[in-house]
C-alpha positions in Angstrom: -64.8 8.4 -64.7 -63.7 8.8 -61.3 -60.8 6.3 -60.3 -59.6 9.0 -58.3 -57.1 7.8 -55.6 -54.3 9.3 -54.0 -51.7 7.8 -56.0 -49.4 10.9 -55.7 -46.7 10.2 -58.5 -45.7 13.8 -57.3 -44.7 16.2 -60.3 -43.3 18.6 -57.3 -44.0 21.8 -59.8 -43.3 25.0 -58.0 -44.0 28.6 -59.6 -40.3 29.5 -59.9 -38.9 26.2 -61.3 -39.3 24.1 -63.6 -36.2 21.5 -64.8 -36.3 19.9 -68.6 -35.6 16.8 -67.3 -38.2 16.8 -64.7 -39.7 19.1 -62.0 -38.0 20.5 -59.3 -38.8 22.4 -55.7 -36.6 25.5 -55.1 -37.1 26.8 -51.6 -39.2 30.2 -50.7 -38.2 33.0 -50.6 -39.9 33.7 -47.4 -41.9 31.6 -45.2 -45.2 30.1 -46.2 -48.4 31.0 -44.7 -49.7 28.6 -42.8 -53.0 30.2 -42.5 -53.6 31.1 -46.2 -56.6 29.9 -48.0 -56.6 29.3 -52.2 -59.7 28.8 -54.6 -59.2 25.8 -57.2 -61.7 25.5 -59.9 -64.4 22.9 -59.7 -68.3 21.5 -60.9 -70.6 20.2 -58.8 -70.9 16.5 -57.9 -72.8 13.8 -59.1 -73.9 12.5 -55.9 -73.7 12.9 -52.1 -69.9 13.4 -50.5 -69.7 9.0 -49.5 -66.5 7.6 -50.6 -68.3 4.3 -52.1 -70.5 6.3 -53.3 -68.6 8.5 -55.4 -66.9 7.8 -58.8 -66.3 10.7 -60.7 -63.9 13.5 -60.2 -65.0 16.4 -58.9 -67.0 14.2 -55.9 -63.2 12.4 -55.6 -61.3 15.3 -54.9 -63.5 16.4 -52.3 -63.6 12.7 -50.4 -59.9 12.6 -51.1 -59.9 15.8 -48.6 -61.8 14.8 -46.3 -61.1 10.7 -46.0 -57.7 9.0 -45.5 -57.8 5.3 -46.1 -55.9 2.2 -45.3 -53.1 3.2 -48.0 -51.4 5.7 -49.9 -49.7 5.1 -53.1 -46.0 6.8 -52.7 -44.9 9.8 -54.4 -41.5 8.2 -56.0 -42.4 4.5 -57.1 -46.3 4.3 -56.6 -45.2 1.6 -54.3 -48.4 1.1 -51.6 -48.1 2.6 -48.2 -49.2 2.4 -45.3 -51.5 5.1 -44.1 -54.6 4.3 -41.6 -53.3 0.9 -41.8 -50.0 -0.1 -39.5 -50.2 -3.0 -41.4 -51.9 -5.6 -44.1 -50.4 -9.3 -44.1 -51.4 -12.5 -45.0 -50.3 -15.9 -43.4 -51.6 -18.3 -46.0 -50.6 -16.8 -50.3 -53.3 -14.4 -50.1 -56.7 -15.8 -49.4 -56.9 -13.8 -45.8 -55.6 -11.0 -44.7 -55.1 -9.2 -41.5 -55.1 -5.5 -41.4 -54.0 -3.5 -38.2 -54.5 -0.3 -37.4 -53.2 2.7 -36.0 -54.2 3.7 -32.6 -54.6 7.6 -31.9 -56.4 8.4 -35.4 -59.6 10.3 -35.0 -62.7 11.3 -36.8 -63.2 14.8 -38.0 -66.0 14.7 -34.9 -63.6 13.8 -32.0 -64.1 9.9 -32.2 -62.0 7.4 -32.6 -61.3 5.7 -35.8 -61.6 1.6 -35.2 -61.5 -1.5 -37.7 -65.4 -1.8 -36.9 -65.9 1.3 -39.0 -63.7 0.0 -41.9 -65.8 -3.6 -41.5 -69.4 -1.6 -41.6 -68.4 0.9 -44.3 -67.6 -1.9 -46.4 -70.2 -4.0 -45.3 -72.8 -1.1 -46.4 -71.0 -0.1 -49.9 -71.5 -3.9 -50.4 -75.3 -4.6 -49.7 -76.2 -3.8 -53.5 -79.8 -2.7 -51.8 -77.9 0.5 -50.5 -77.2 1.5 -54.1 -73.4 2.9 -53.7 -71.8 2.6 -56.7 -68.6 1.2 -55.9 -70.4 -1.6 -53.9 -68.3 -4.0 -56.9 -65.3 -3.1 -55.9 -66.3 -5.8 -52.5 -66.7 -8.5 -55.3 -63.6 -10.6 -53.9 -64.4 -10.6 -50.6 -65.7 -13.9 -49.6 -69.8 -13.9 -49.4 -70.4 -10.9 -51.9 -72.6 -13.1 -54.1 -74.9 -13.4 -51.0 -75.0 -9.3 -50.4 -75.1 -8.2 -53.9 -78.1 -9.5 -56.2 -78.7 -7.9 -59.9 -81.9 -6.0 -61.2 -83.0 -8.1 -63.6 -84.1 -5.2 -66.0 -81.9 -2.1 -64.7 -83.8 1.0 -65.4 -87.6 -1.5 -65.5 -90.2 -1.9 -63.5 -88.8 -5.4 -62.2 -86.5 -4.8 -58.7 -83.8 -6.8 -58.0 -84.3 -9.7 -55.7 -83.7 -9.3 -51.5 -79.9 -10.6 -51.4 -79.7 -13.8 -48.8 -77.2 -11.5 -46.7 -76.3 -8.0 -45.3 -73.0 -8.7 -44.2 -69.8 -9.9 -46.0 -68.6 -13.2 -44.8 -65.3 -12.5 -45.2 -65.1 -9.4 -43.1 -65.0 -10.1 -38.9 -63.7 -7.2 -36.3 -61.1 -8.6 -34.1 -60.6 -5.8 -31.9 -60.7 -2.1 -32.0 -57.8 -1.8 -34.5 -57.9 -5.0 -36.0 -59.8 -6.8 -38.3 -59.6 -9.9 -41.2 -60.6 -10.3 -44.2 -60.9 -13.8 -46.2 -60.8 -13.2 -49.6 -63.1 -15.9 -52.4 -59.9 -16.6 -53.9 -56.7 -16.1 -53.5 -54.9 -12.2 -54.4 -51.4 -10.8 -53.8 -53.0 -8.0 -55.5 -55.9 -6.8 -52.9 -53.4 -5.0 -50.7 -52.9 -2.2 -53.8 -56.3 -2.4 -54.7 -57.1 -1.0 -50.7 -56.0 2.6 -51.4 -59.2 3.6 -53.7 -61.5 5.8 -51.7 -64.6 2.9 -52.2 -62.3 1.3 -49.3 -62.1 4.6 -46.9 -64.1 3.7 -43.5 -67.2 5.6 -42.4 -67.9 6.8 -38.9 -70.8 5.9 -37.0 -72.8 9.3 -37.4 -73.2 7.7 -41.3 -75.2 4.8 -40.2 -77.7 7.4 -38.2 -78.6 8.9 -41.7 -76.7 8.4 -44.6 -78.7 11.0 -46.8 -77.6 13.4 -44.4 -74.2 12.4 -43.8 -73.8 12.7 -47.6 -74.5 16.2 -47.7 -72.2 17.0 -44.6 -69.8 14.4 -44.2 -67.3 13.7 -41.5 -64.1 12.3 -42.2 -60.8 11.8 -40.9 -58.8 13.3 -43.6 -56.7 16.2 -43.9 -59.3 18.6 -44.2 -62.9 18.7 -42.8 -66.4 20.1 -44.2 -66.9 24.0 -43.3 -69.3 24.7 -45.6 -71.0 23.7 -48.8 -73.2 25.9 -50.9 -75.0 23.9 -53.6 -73.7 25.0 -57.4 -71.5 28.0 -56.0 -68.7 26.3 -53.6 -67.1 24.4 -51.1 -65.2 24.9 -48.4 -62.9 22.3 -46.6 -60.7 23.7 -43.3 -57.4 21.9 -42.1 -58.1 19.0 -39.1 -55.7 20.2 -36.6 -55.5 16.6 -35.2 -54.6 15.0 -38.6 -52.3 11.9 -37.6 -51.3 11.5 -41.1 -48.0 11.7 -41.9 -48.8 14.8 -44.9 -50.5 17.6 -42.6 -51.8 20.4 -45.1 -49.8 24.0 -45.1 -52.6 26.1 -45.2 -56.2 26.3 -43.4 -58.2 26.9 -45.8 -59.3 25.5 -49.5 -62.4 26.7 -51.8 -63.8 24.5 -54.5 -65.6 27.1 -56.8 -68.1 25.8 -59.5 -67.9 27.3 -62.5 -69.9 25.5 -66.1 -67.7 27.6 -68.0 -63.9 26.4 -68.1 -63.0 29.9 -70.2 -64.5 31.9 -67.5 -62.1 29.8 -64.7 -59.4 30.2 -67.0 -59.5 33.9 -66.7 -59.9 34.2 -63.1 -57.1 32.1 -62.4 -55.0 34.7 -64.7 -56.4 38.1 -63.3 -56.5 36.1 -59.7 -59.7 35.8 -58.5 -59.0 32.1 -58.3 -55.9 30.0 -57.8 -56.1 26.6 -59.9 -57.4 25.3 -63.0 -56.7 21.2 -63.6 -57.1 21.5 -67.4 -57.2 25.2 -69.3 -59.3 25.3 -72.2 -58.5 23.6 -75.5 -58.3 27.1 -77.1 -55.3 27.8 -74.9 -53.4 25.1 -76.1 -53.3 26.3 -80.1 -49.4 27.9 -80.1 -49.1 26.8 -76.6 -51.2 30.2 -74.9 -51.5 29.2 -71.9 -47.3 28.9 -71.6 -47.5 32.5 -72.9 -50.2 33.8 -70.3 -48.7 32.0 -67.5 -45.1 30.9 -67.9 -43.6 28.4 -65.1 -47.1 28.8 -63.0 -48.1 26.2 -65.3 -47.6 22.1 -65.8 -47.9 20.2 -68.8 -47.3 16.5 -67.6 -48.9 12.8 -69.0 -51.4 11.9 -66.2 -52.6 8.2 -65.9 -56.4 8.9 -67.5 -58.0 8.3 -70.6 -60.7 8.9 -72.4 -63.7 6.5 -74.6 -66.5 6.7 -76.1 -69.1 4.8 -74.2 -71.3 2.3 -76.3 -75.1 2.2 -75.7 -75.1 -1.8 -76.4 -78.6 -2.4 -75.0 -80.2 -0.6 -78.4 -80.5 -2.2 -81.6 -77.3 -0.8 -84.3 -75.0 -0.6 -81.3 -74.8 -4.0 -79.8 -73.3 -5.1 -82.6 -69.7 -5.6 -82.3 -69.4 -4.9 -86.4 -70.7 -1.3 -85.9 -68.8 -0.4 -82.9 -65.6 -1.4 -84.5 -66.2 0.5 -88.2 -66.9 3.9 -85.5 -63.8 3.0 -84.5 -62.0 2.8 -87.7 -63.9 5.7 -88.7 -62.0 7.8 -85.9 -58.9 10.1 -87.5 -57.4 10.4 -83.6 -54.0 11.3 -84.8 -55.3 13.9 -87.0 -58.1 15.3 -84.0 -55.2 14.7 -81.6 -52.7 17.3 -83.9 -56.0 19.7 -84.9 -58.0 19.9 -81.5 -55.4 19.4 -78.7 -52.1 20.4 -80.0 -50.4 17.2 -79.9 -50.8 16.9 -76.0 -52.9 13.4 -76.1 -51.5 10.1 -77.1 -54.1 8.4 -79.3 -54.6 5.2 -78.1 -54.4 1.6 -79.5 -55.5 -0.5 -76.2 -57.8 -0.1 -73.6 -55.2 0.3 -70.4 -52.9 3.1 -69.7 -49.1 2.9 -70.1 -48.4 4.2 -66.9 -49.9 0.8 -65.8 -48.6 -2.3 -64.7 -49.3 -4.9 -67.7 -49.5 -2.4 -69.6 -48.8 -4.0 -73.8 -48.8 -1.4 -76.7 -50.9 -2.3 -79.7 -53.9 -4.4 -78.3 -56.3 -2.9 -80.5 -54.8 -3.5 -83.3 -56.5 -1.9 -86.9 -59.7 -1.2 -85.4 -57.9 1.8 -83.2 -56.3 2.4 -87.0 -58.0 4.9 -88.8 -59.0 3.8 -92.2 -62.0 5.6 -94.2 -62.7 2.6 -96.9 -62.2 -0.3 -94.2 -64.8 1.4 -91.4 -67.5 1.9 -93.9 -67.5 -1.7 -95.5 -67.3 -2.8 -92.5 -70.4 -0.6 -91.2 -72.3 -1.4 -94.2 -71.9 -4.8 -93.7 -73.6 -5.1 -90.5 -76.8 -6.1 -90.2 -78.4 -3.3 -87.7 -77.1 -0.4 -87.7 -77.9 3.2 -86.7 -79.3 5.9 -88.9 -77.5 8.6 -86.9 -75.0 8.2 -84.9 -74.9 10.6 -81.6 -72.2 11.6 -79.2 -73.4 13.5 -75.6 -70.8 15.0 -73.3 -71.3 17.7 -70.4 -71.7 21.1 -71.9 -69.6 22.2 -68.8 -66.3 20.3 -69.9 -63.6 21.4 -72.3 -65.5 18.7 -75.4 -67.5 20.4 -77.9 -64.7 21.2 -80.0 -63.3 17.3 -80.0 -67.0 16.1 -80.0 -67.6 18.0 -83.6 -64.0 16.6 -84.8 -64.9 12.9 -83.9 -68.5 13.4 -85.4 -66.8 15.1 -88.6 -65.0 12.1 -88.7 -67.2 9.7 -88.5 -69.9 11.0 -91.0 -67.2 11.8 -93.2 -65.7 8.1 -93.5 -69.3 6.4 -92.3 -71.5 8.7 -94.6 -74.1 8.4 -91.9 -75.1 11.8 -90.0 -73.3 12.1 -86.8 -74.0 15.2 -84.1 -72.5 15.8 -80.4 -75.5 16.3 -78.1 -74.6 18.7 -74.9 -76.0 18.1 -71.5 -75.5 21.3 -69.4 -73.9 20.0 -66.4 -71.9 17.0 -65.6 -74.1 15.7 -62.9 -77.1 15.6 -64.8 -75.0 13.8 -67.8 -73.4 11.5 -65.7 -77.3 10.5 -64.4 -78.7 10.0 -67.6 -75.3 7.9 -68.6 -76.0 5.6 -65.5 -79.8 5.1 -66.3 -79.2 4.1 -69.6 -81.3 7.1 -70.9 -78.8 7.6 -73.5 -79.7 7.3 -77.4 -76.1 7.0 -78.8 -72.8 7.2 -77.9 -71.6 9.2 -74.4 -68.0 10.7 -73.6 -66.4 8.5 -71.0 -62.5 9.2 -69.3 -60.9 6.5 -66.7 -58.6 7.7 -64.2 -56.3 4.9 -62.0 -57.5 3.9 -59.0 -54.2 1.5 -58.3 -51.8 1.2 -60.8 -52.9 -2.5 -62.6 -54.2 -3.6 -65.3 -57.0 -5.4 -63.6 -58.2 -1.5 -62.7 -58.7 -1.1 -66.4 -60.8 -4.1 -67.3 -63.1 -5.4 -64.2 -64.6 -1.9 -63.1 -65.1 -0.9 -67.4 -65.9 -4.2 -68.9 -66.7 -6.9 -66.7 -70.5 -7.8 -66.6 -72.5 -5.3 -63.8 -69.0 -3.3 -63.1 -69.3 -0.1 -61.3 -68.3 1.9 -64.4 -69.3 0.0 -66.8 -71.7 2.8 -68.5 -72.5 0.8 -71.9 -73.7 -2.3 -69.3 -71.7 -4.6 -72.1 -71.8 -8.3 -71.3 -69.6 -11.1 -72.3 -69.4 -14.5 -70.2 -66.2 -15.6 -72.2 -64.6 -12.5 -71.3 -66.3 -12.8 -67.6 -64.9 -16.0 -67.3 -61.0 -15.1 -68.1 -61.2 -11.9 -65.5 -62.8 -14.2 -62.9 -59.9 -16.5 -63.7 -57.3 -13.8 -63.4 -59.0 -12.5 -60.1 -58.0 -15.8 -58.6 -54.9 -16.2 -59.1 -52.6 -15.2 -56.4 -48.9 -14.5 -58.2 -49.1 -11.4 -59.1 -46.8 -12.1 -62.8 -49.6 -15.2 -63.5 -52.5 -13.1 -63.1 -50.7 -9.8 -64.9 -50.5 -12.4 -68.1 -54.2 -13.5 -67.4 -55.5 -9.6 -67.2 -53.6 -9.5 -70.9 -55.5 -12.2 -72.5 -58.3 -10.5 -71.6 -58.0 -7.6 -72.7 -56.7 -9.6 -76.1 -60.3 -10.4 -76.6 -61.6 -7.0 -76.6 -61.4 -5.7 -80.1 -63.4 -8.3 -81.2 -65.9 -7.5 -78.8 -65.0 -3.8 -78.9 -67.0 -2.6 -75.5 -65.8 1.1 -75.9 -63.8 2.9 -78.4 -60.0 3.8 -77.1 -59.6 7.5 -77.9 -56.5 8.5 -76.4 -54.5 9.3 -73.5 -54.3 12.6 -71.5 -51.4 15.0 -70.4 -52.6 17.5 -68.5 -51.9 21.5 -68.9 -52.9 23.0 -65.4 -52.6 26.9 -64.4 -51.7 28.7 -61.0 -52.1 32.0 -59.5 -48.9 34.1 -58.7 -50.5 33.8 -54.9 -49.5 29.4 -54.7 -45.8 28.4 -54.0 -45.7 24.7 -53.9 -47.8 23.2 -56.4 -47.7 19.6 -56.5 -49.8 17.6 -59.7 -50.2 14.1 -59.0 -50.2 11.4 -61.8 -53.9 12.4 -62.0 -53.5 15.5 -62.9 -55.0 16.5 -59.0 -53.6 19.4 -57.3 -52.2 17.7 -54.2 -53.8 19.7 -51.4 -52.1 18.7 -48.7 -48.4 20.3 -49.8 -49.8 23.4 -51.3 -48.5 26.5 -50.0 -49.4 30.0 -50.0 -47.4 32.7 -50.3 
C-alpha cells in the first residue's frame, strides 16, 4: 500500500558519488538547469488525484507533488517539521491542539490557503458517506463515531446507515490561519501522525465538484497539474509562488506509464527516460544493474514491506490454523537468496525496523519456515482450501516471487498453489478493495510516520483503511483503542507492542520481508535524492 508521506530520510545520492559509509553530494561541475525537465517511470493510479483519497503509490507521489501539508518529516532524524503549519501545541497533555498557520501560502489557483480548508478537507475525508479511503485516519478526532457509520455487509446489497453528523466535533476554525482540534483521547503522538497526505487541506474549487477536482487537481505544492493523459503520462510544472522552504530545481517532471518494468528499465539506460524506483528482479542476479549503470544507481533499505493479504471472509481462510501453516510453509530466506539476490530482509514481525517500537522476533516460528510443522498444522484444521491462490498486478516486478512462494507452499502444503496476474495495478487494487478476491493477494506497506501505531491500526484494526483482508478481532481492537489513548508517548509505544504480541496467533497477514530498494538514473539527473521510501525526491533533483 500507499503510506506514502514525505518523510525524506535523504540518501543525498548524486551520479558522481557514492561513499561506503553512506551517500555523499559532490558539487557540479557546471550549473544546474533550472529549466530542465526529466521523465520518471510510473503506472496509472487507482483512483482520482485527492490526498484522502489516495493510498497507494503511484496516486502518492503525484499528491506528494502537488500538496504540501501541515508537516514534513526531516531529512537527518525524521524529526516532524513544520511546513504549512507555523505551529501545533497543546495546553492540556494532548487532548486539544492548536495549529497555526502560515500567512502568505497560496493555492496553485492564486487563493489563499486558510485553516478553514484544512477543517473542511478533513471534515469531508471523514463523512464515511464520501467514500475516501483514508477517511480512518480522522478516527481520533473527537465526534468521528457520529460521521463515520459501517456497511453492514461491505460489497451487499445492505448500505450503511446515514451517520448522525457531517462534521467532526473536534475540529472548529478560529480564524483564517488558525484552527483547534480536540482530540477523543488524549495523544502526544497526533502531531507526527499530521504529515500523511490524508491530512493535506483542499481548496474550495474541491467542494464545487470533487469528481472533477480529482481528475485536475489544484494544490499548493511544489508543483502543479499541466497535463494528464490517461494511461500514457503526467505532467506536473514548478509553482513559481511555492512558500515552502524546498523550491524544486527544475520546471518540469513527466510521470510516464509503462505495464512493463523491463521496457522502463531499458529506456532509462538508452535515455529516453530518467528514473526507475525499482529495476527488474532480473537485474539484480550478479548485481546487473551495478554493471549497466554504475554510481547512477542506489541500493538503500527503504521503510516498506511486503504481505500476503488474507481473504478471511471465505471459508479455509478465516481460520487462523491455515493462515499460519501458509506461513510456515514459506522458505523466505531461501526465495529472499534465489529471487532477489539477498536485497530483502525476511521478516519475523509485522512492523518495520526503521520504526519506532520497532522489536525483532514477534512472529516467532510461524515466520520460521518449517515443511513438516506447516503441513500438520494445515491438515489439522478443520476448513481449509483446496487450492491455494496468490494475485498480484501483472504490471509489477512479482511473477517471479509469486511462482517461488506458490512452489513453496505446494511443495511443503502438498495442496496446489498458482499466482493469478491481474493486468494493471488499478484494476488489482479494485478487486482487492471489493473483496472480489478468491485467495490470497500481494500486499506492501510503506510509513506514513515513523511508529509503530502506523503499522497496526491502518493494517489490522477492525474497518482500517488498508486493511484488505477486512480481518476482525475485538480483543485486539480493544488493546489498539487502549494504546490510542494514551498520551506518553513510551506508555503507549509498550501498548502498540502488546498488540502486535497477539498477532501470530491471530495471524491477519503473512510477514514476507522487508525491501531495499535498487533505483536507476539517466546520465542527464545530477542530484538524485531517494527518500526512506525509496521516492525520488522531486523537489532537489537537478538536471544537468
Amino acid at each position: 500500500m500507499r503510506g506514502i508521506t514525505p518523510w525524506k530520510v535523504a540518501v543525498g545520492l548524486t551520479a558522481v558519488a557514492l561513499a561506503a559509509a553512506g551517500c555523499t553530494s559532490t558539487p557540479e561541475p557546471e550549473a544546474p538547469k533550472t529549466d530542465g525537465s526529466f521523465i520518471i517511470s510510473w503506472g496509472e493510479p487507482q483512483n482520482p488525484l485527492v490526498p484522502a483519497g489516495t493510498s497507494e503509490t503511484q496516486g502518492g507521489v503525484v499528491i506528494d507533488a502537488l500538496f504540501t501539508g501541515l508537516t514534513n518529516y526531516a531529512a537527518a532524524d525524521a524529526k516532524t517539521e513544520m511546513a504549512n503549519a507555523e505551529s501545533i501545541t497543546s495546553a492540556d497533555s494532548g487532548a486539544t491542539w492548536t495549529v497555526k498557520l502560515k500567512s502568505g501560502w497560496k493555492w496553485h489557483d492564486g487563493t489563499p490557503v486558510t485553516a478553514k480548508n484544512y477543517v473542511d478537507a478533513w471534515n469531508y475525508a471523514a463523512y464515511s458517506p464520501n467514500g475516501l479511503v483514508n477517511g480512518t485516519f480522522f478516527a481520533d478526532i473527537k465526534g468521528y463515531d457520529k460521521v463515520a457509520t459501517a456497511d453492514p455487509d461491505d460489497d451487499g446489497p445492505k448500505e450503511a446507515p446515514k451517520p448522525a453528523a457531517d462534521k467532526l466535533e473536534g475540529l472548529a476554525v478560529v480564524d483564517d490561519t488558525t484552527f483547534t482540534v480536540t482530540l477523543g483521547a488524549p495523544s502526544n503522538l497526533w502531531p507526527i501522525k499530521v504529515g500523511y497526505s490524508a491530512f493535506m487541506p483542499l481548496p474550495e474549487a474541491f467542494f464545487k465538484d470533487p469528481a472533477a477536482f480529482g481528475q485536475k487537481p489544484i494544490g499548493n505544492g511544489p508543483f502543479k497539474l499541466e497535463s494528464w493523459t490517461k494511461n500514457v503520462e503526467l505532467k506536473v510544472t514548478r509553482f513559481d509562488d511555492y512558500q515552502g522552504a524546498e523550491k524544486p530545481k527544475v520546471k518540469d517532471v513527466i510521470f510516464r506509464v509503462y505495464t512493463d518494468d523491463a521496457a522502463a528499465y531499458e529506456d532509462v539506460k538508452n535515455g529516453t527516460i530518467d528514473f526507475q524506483q525499482q529495476v527488474p528482479q532480473a537485474k539484480l542476479v550478479g548485481d546487473l544493474y551495478k554493471t549497466d549503470f554504475g554510481a547512477a544507481s542506489s541500493n538503500k533499505p527503504v521503510s516498506s514491506s511486503a504481505f500476503l493479504a488474507m481473504p478471511t471472509w471465505l471459508p479455509g481462510y478465516n481460520d487462523p490454523k491455515v493462515r499460519q501453516a501458509i506461513s510456515m510453509a514459506i522458505d523466505r530466506k531461501l526465495i529472499v537468496e534465489k529471487i532477489f539476490n539477498n536485497t530483502r530482509i525476511p521478516m519475523n514481525g509485522w512492523v518495520n525496523p526503521n520504526m519506532a517500537g520497532f522489536k525483532d522476533g514477534v512472529c516467532g516460528e510461524f515466520c520460521t519456515f518449517d515443511a513438516a510443522k506447516a503441513k500438520a498444522l494445515f491438515d489439522s484444521a478443520a476448513t481449509k482450501p483446496a487450492e491455494i491462490s496468490l494475485a498480484y498486478n501483472g504490471d509489477g516486478p512479482h511473477k517471479a516471487w509469486v511462482d517461488a512462494v506458490c512452489n513453496s507452499i505446494q511443495t511443503s502444503l502438498g495442496v496446489p498453489c498458482v499466482g493469478k496476474p491481474f493486468p494493471t495495478f488499478g484494476e488489482f487494487r479494485t478487486l482487492v478493495q471489493t473483496q472480489k478476491m478468491t485467495g490470497m493477494s500481494r500486499a506492501g506497506w510503506q510509513a506514513d510516520y515513523p511508529h509503530i501505531e502506523n503499522w497496526l491500526n491502518p493494517l489490522v484494526k477492525t474497518g482500517a483503511s488498508s486493511n484488505d483482508g477486512k480481518f476482525s478481532d475485538a480483543a485486539l481492537d480493544a488493546k489498539l483503542k487502549e494504546a490510542d489513548g494514551t498520551s506518553d508517548l513510551a506508555a503507549a509505544e509498550k501498548l502498540y507492542q502488546e498488540a502486535e504480541a497477539m498477532l501470530p496467533a491471530l495471524m491477519p497477514t503473512i510477514p514476507m520481508w522487508h525491501s531495499s530498494q535498487q533505483s536507476v538514473w539517466s546520465a542527464k539527473l545530477g542530484t538524485v535524492t531517494i527518500n526512506t521510501f525509496g521516492e525520488l525526491d522531486l523537489a532537489t533533483v537537478t538536471v544537468k
